[in-house]
N, CA and C of each residue as an Amber inpcrd file, in Angstrom:
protein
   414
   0.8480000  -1.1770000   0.0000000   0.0000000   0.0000000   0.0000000
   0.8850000   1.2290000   0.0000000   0.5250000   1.9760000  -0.8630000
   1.1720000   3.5750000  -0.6900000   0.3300000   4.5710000  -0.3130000
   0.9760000   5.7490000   0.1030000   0.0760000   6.6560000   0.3560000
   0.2880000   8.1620000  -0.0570000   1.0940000   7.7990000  -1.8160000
   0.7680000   8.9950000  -2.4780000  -0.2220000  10.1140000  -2.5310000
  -1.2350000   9.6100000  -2.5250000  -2.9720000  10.1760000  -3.0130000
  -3.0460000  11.2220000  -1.5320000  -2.8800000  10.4250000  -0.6650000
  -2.5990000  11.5160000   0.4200000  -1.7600000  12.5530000   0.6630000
  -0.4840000  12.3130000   0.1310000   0.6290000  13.0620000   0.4490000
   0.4380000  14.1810000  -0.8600000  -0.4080000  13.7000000  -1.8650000
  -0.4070000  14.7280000  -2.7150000  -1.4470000  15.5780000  -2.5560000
  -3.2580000  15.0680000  -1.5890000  -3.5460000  15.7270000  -1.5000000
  -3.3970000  17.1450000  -0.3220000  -2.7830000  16.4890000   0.4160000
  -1.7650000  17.8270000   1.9780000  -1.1630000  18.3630000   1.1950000
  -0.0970000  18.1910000  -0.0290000   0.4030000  19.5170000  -0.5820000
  -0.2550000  20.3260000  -1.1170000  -1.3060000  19.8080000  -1.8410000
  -1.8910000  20.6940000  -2.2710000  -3.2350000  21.6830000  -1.5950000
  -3.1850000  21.4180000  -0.5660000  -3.9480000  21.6540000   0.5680000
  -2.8920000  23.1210000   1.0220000  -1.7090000  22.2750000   1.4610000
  -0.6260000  23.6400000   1.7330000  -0.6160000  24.3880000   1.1120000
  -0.5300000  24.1450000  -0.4000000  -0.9230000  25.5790000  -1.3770000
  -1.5670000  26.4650000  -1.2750000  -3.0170000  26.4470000  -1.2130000
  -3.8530000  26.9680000  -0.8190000  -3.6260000  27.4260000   0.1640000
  -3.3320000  26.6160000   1.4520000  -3.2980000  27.5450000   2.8340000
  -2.5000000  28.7440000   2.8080000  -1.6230000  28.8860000   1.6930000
  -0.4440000  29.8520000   1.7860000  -1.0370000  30.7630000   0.8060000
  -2.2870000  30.9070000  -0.4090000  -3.0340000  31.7240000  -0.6590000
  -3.9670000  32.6130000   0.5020000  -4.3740000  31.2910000   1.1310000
  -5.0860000  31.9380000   2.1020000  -4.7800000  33.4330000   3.1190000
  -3.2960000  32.5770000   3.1820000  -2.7620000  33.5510000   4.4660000
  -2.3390000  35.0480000   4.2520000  -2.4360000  35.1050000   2.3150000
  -2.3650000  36.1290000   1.7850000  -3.5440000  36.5300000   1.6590000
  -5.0170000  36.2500000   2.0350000  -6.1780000  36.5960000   1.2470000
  -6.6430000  38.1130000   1.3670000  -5.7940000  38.8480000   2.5740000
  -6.4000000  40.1080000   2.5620000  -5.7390000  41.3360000   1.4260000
  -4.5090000  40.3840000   0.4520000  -4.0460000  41.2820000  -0.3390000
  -4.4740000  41.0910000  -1.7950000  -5.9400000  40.1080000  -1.7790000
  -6.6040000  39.7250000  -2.7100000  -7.9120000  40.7970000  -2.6670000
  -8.3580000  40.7830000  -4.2870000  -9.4210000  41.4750000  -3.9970000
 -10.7400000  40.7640000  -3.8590000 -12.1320000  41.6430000  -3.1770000
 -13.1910000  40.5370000  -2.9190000 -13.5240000  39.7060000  -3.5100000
 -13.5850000  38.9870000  -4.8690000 -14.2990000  38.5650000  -5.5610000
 -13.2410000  37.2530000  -5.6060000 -11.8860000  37.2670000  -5.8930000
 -10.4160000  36.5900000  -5.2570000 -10.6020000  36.0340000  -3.6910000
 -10.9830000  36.6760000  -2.9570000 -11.0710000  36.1600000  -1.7290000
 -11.7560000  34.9930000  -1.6960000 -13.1630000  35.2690000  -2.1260000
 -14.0730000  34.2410000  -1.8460000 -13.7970000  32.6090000  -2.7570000
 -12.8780000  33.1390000  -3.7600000 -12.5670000  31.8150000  -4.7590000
 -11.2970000  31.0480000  -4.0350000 -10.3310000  32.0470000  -3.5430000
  -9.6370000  31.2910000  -2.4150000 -10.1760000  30.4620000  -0.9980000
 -11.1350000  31.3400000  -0.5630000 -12.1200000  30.3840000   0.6240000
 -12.2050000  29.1840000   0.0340000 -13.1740000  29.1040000  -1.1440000
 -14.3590000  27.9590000  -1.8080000 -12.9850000  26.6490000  -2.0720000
 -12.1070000  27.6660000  -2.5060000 -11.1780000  26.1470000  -3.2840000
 -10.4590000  25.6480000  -1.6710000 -10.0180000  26.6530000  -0.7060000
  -9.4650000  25.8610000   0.5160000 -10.3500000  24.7670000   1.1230000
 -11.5070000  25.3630000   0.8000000 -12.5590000  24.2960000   1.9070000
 -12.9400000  23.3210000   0.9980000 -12.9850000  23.3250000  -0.5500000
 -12.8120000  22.1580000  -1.2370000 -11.5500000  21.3660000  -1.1890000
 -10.1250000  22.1480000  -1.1350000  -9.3080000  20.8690000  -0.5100000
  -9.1370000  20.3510000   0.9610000 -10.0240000  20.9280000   1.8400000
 -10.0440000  20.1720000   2.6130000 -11.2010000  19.4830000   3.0560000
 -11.5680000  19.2460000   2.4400000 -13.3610000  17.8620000   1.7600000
 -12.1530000  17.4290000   1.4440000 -11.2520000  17.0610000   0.5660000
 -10.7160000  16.4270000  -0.3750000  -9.7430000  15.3560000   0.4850000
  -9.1100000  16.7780000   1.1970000  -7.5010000  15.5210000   1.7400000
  -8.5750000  14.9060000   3.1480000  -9.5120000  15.6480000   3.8950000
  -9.8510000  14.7300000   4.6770000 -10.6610000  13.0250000   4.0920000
 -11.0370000  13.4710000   3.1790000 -11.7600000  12.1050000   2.4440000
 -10.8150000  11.2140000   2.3080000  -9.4320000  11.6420000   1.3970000
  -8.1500000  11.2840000   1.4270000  -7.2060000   9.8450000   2.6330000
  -7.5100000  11.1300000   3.3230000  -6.6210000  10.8000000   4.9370000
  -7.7370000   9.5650000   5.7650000  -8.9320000  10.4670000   5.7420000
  -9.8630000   8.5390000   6.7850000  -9.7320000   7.4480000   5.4350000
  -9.5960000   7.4970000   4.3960000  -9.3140000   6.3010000   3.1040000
  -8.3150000   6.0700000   3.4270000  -7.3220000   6.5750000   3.3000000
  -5.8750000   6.1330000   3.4720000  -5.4720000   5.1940000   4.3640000
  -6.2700000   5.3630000   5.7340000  -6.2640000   5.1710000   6.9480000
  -7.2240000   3.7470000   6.9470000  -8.3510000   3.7350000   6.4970000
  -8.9400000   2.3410000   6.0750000  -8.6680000   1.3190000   5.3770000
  -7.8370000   1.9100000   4.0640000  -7.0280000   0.8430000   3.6340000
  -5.5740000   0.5020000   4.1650000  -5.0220000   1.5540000   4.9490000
  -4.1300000   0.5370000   6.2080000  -4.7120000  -0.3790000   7.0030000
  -5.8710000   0.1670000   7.8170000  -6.5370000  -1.2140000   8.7940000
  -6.9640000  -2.1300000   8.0700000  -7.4320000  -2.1430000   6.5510000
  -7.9680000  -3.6320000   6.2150000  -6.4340000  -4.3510000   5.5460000
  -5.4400000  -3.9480000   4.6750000  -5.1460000  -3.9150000   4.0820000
  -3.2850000  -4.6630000   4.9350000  -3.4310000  -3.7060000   6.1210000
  -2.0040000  -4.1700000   7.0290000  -2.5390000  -4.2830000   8.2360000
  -3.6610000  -4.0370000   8.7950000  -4.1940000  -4.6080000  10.2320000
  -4.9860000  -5.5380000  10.3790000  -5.3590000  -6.0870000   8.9810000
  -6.2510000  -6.9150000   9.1180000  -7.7180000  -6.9730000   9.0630000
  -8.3130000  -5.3940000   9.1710000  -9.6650000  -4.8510000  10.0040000
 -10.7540000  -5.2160000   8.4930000 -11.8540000  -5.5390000   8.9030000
 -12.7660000  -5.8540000   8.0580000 -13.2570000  -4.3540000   6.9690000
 -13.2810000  -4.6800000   5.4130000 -13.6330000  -3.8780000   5.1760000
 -14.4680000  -2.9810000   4.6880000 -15.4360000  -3.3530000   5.7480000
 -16.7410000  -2.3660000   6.0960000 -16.8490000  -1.3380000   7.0440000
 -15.7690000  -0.6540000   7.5700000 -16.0780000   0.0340000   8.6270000
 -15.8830000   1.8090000   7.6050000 -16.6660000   2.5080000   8.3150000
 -16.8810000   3.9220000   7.6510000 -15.8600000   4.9470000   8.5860000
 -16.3060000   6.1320000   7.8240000 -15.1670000   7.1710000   8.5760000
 -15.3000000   7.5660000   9.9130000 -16.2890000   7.4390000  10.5240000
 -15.6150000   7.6460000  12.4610000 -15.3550000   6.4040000  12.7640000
 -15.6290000   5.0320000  12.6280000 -15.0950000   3.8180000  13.3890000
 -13.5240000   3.6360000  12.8670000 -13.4280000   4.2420000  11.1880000
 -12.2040000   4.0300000  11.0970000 -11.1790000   5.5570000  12.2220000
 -12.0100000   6.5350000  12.2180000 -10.6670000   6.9530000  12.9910000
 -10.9610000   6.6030000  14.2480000 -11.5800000   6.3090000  15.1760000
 -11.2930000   5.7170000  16.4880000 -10.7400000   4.6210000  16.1770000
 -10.5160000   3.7480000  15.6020000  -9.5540000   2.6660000  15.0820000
  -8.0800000   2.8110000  15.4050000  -7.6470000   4.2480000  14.1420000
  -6.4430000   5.0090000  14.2260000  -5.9970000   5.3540000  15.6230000
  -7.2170000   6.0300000  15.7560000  -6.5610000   6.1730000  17.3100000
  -6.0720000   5.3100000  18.6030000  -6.8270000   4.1800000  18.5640000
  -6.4330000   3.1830000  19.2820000  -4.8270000   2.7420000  18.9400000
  -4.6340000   2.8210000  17.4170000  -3.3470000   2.7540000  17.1740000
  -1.9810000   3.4040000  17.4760000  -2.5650000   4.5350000  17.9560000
  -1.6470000   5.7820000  18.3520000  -1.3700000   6.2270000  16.9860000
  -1.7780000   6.1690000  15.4560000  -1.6240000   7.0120000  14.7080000
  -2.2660000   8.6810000  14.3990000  -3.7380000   8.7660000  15.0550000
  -4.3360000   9.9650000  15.3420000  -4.8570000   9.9100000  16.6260000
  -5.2490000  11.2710000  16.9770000  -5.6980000  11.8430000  18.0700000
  -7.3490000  12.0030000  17.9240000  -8.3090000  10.8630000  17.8370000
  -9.4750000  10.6010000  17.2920000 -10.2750000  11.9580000  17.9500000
 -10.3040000  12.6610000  18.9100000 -10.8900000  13.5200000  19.2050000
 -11.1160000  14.5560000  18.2160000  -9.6030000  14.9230000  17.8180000
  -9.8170000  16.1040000  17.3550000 -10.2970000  15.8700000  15.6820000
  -9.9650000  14.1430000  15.4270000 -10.3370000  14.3800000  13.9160000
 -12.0850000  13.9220000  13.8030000 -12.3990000  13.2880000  15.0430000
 -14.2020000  13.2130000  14.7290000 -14.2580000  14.7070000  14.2740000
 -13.9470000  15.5880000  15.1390000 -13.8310000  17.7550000  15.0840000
 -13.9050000  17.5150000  13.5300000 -12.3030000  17.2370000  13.0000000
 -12.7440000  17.2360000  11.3190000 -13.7840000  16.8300000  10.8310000
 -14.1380000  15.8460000  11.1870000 -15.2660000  14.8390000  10.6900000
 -16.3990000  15.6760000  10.3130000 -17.0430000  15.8330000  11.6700000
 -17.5990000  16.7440000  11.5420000 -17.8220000  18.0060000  10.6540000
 -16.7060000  18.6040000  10.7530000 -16.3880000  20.0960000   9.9270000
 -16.5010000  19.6130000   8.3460000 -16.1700000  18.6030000   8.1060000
 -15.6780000  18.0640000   6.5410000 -18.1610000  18.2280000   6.1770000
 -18.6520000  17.3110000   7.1350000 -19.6080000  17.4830000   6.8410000
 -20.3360000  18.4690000   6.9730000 -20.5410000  19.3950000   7.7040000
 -20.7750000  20.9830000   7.6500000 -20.3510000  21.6380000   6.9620000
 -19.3520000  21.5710000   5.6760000 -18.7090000  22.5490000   5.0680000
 -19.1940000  22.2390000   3.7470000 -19.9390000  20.6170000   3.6470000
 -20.1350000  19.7110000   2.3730000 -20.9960000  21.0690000   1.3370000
 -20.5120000  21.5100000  -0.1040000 -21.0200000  22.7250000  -0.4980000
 -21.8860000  23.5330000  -0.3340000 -21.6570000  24.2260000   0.7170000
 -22.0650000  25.3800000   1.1110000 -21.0910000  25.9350000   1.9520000
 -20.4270000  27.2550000   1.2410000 -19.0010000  27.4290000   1.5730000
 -19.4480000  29.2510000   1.8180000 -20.5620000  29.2730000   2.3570000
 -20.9450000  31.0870000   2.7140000 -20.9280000  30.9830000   4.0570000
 -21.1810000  31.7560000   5.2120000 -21.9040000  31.8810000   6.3600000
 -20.9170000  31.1900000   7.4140000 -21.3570000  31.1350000   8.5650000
 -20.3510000  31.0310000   9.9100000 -20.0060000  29.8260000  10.0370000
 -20.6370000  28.4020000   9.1440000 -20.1170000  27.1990000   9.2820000
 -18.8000000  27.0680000   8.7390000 -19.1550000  27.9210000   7.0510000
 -17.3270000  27.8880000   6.3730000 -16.6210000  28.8900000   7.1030000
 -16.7060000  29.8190000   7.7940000 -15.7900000  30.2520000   8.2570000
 -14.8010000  29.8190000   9.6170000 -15.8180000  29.0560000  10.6770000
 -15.4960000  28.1440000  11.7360000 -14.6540000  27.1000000  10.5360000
 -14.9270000  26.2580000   9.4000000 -13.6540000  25.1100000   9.4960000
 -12.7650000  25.7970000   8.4030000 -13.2150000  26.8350000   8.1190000
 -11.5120000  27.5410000   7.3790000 -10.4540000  27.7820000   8.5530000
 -11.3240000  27.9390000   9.7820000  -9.9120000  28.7210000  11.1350000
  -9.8500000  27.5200000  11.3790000 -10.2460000  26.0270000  11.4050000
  -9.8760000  25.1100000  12.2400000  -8.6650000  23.8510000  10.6370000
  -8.4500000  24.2630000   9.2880000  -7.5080000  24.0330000   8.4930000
  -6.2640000  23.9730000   8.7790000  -5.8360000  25.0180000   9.0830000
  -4.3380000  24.7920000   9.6430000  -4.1850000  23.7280000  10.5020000
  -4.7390000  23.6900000  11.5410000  -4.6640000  22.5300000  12.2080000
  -4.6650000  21.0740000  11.9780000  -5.6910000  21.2870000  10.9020000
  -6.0920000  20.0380000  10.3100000  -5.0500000  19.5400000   9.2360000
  -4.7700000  20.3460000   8.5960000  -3.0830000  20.5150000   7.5930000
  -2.2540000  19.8130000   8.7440000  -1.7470000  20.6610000   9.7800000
  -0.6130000  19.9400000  10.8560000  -0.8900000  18.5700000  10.8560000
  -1.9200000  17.7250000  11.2650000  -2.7300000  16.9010000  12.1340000
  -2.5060000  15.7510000  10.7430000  -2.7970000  16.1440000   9.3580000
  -2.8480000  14.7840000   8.4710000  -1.3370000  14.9520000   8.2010000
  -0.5950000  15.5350000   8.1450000   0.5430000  15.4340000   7.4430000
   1.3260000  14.7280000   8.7160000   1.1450000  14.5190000  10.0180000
   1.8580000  13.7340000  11.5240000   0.8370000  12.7050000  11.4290000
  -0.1680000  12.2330000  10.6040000  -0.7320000  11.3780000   9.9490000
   0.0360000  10.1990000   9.2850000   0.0770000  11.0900000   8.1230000
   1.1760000  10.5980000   7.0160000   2.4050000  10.0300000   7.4080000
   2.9490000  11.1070000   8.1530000   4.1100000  10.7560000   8.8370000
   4.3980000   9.0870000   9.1730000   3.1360000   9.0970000  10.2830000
   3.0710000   7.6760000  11.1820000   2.6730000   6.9110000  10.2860000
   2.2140000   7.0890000   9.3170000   1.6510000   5.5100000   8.3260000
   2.8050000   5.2490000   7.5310000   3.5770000   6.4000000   6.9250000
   4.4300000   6.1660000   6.2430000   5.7600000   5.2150000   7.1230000
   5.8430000   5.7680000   8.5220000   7.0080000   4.6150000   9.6270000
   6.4040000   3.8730000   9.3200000   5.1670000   3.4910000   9.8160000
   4.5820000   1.7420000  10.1790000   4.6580000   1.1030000   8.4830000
   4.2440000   1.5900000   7.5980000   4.8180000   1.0230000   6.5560000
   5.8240000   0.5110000   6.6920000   7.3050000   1.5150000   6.1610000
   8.2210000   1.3560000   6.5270000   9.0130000   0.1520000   7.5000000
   8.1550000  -0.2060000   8.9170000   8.9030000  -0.7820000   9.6190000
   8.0810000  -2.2270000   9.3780000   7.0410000  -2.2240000   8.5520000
   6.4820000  -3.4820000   7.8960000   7.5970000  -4.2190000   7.0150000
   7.5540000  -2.8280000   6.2980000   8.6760000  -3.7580000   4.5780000
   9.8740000  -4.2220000   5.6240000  10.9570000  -3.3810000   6.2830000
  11.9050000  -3.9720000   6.6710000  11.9450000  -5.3040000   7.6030000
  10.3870000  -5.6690000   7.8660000  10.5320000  -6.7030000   8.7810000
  11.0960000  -8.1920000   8.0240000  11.4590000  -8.7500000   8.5350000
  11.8760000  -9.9440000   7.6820000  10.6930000 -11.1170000   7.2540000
């Protein structure tokens, strides 16, 4: 298993975040196309990241594969690869943000992105070791 699809969608997630952080030297009409596309990549890499994460548990843990996106991240978490609290938080946010990207819901999970950026990429991180310390096993 690899976990390109992920790692490509966090960069490109970072992209954006680094439009973002410029957005007040954009003009209005720029602003709002920078919002719409951040909160579309992050629908994207979170869809990404609980997949990624499901086809590790069925795929190298063994885990049956029917389980959906909160059983798979309390899963993770049991693993010590995420901190299931805060990503049900994503969970959540990923579904509150599902297109409709106006009003105080998109603006609550645009401020909670960065975090969520930090959070899959120490994600990645840990799947990419446990990979890692899979292949080298003998």
């Amino acid at each position: 298993m690899d976990t390109e699809r992920l790692e490509n969608s966090i960069r490109r997630l970072a992209q954006m975040l680094e439009e973002y952080e410029r957005i007040e030297e954009l003009e209005e009409r720029l602003q709002e196309a920078v919002k719409e596309s951040l909160l579309q990549r992050f629908e994207y890499s979170w869809e990404m990241a609980w997949k990624t994460g499901k086809r590790y548990l069925v795929e190298v843990e063994g885990y049956p594969r029917g389980i959906g996106p909160n059983p798979t991240v309390r899963l993770l978490g049991e693993l010590g690869l995420l901190d299931p609290e805060k990503w049900l938080v994503y969970a959540q946010a990923r579904q509150d943000s599902s297109h409709d990207y106006s009003g105080e819901k998109a603006d609550s999970v645009l401020e909670m992105i960065a975090g969520f950026y930090a959070d899959a990429r120490a994600l990645l991180a840990r799947l990419d070791e446990r990979l890692e310390d899979r292949r080298a096993e003998p």
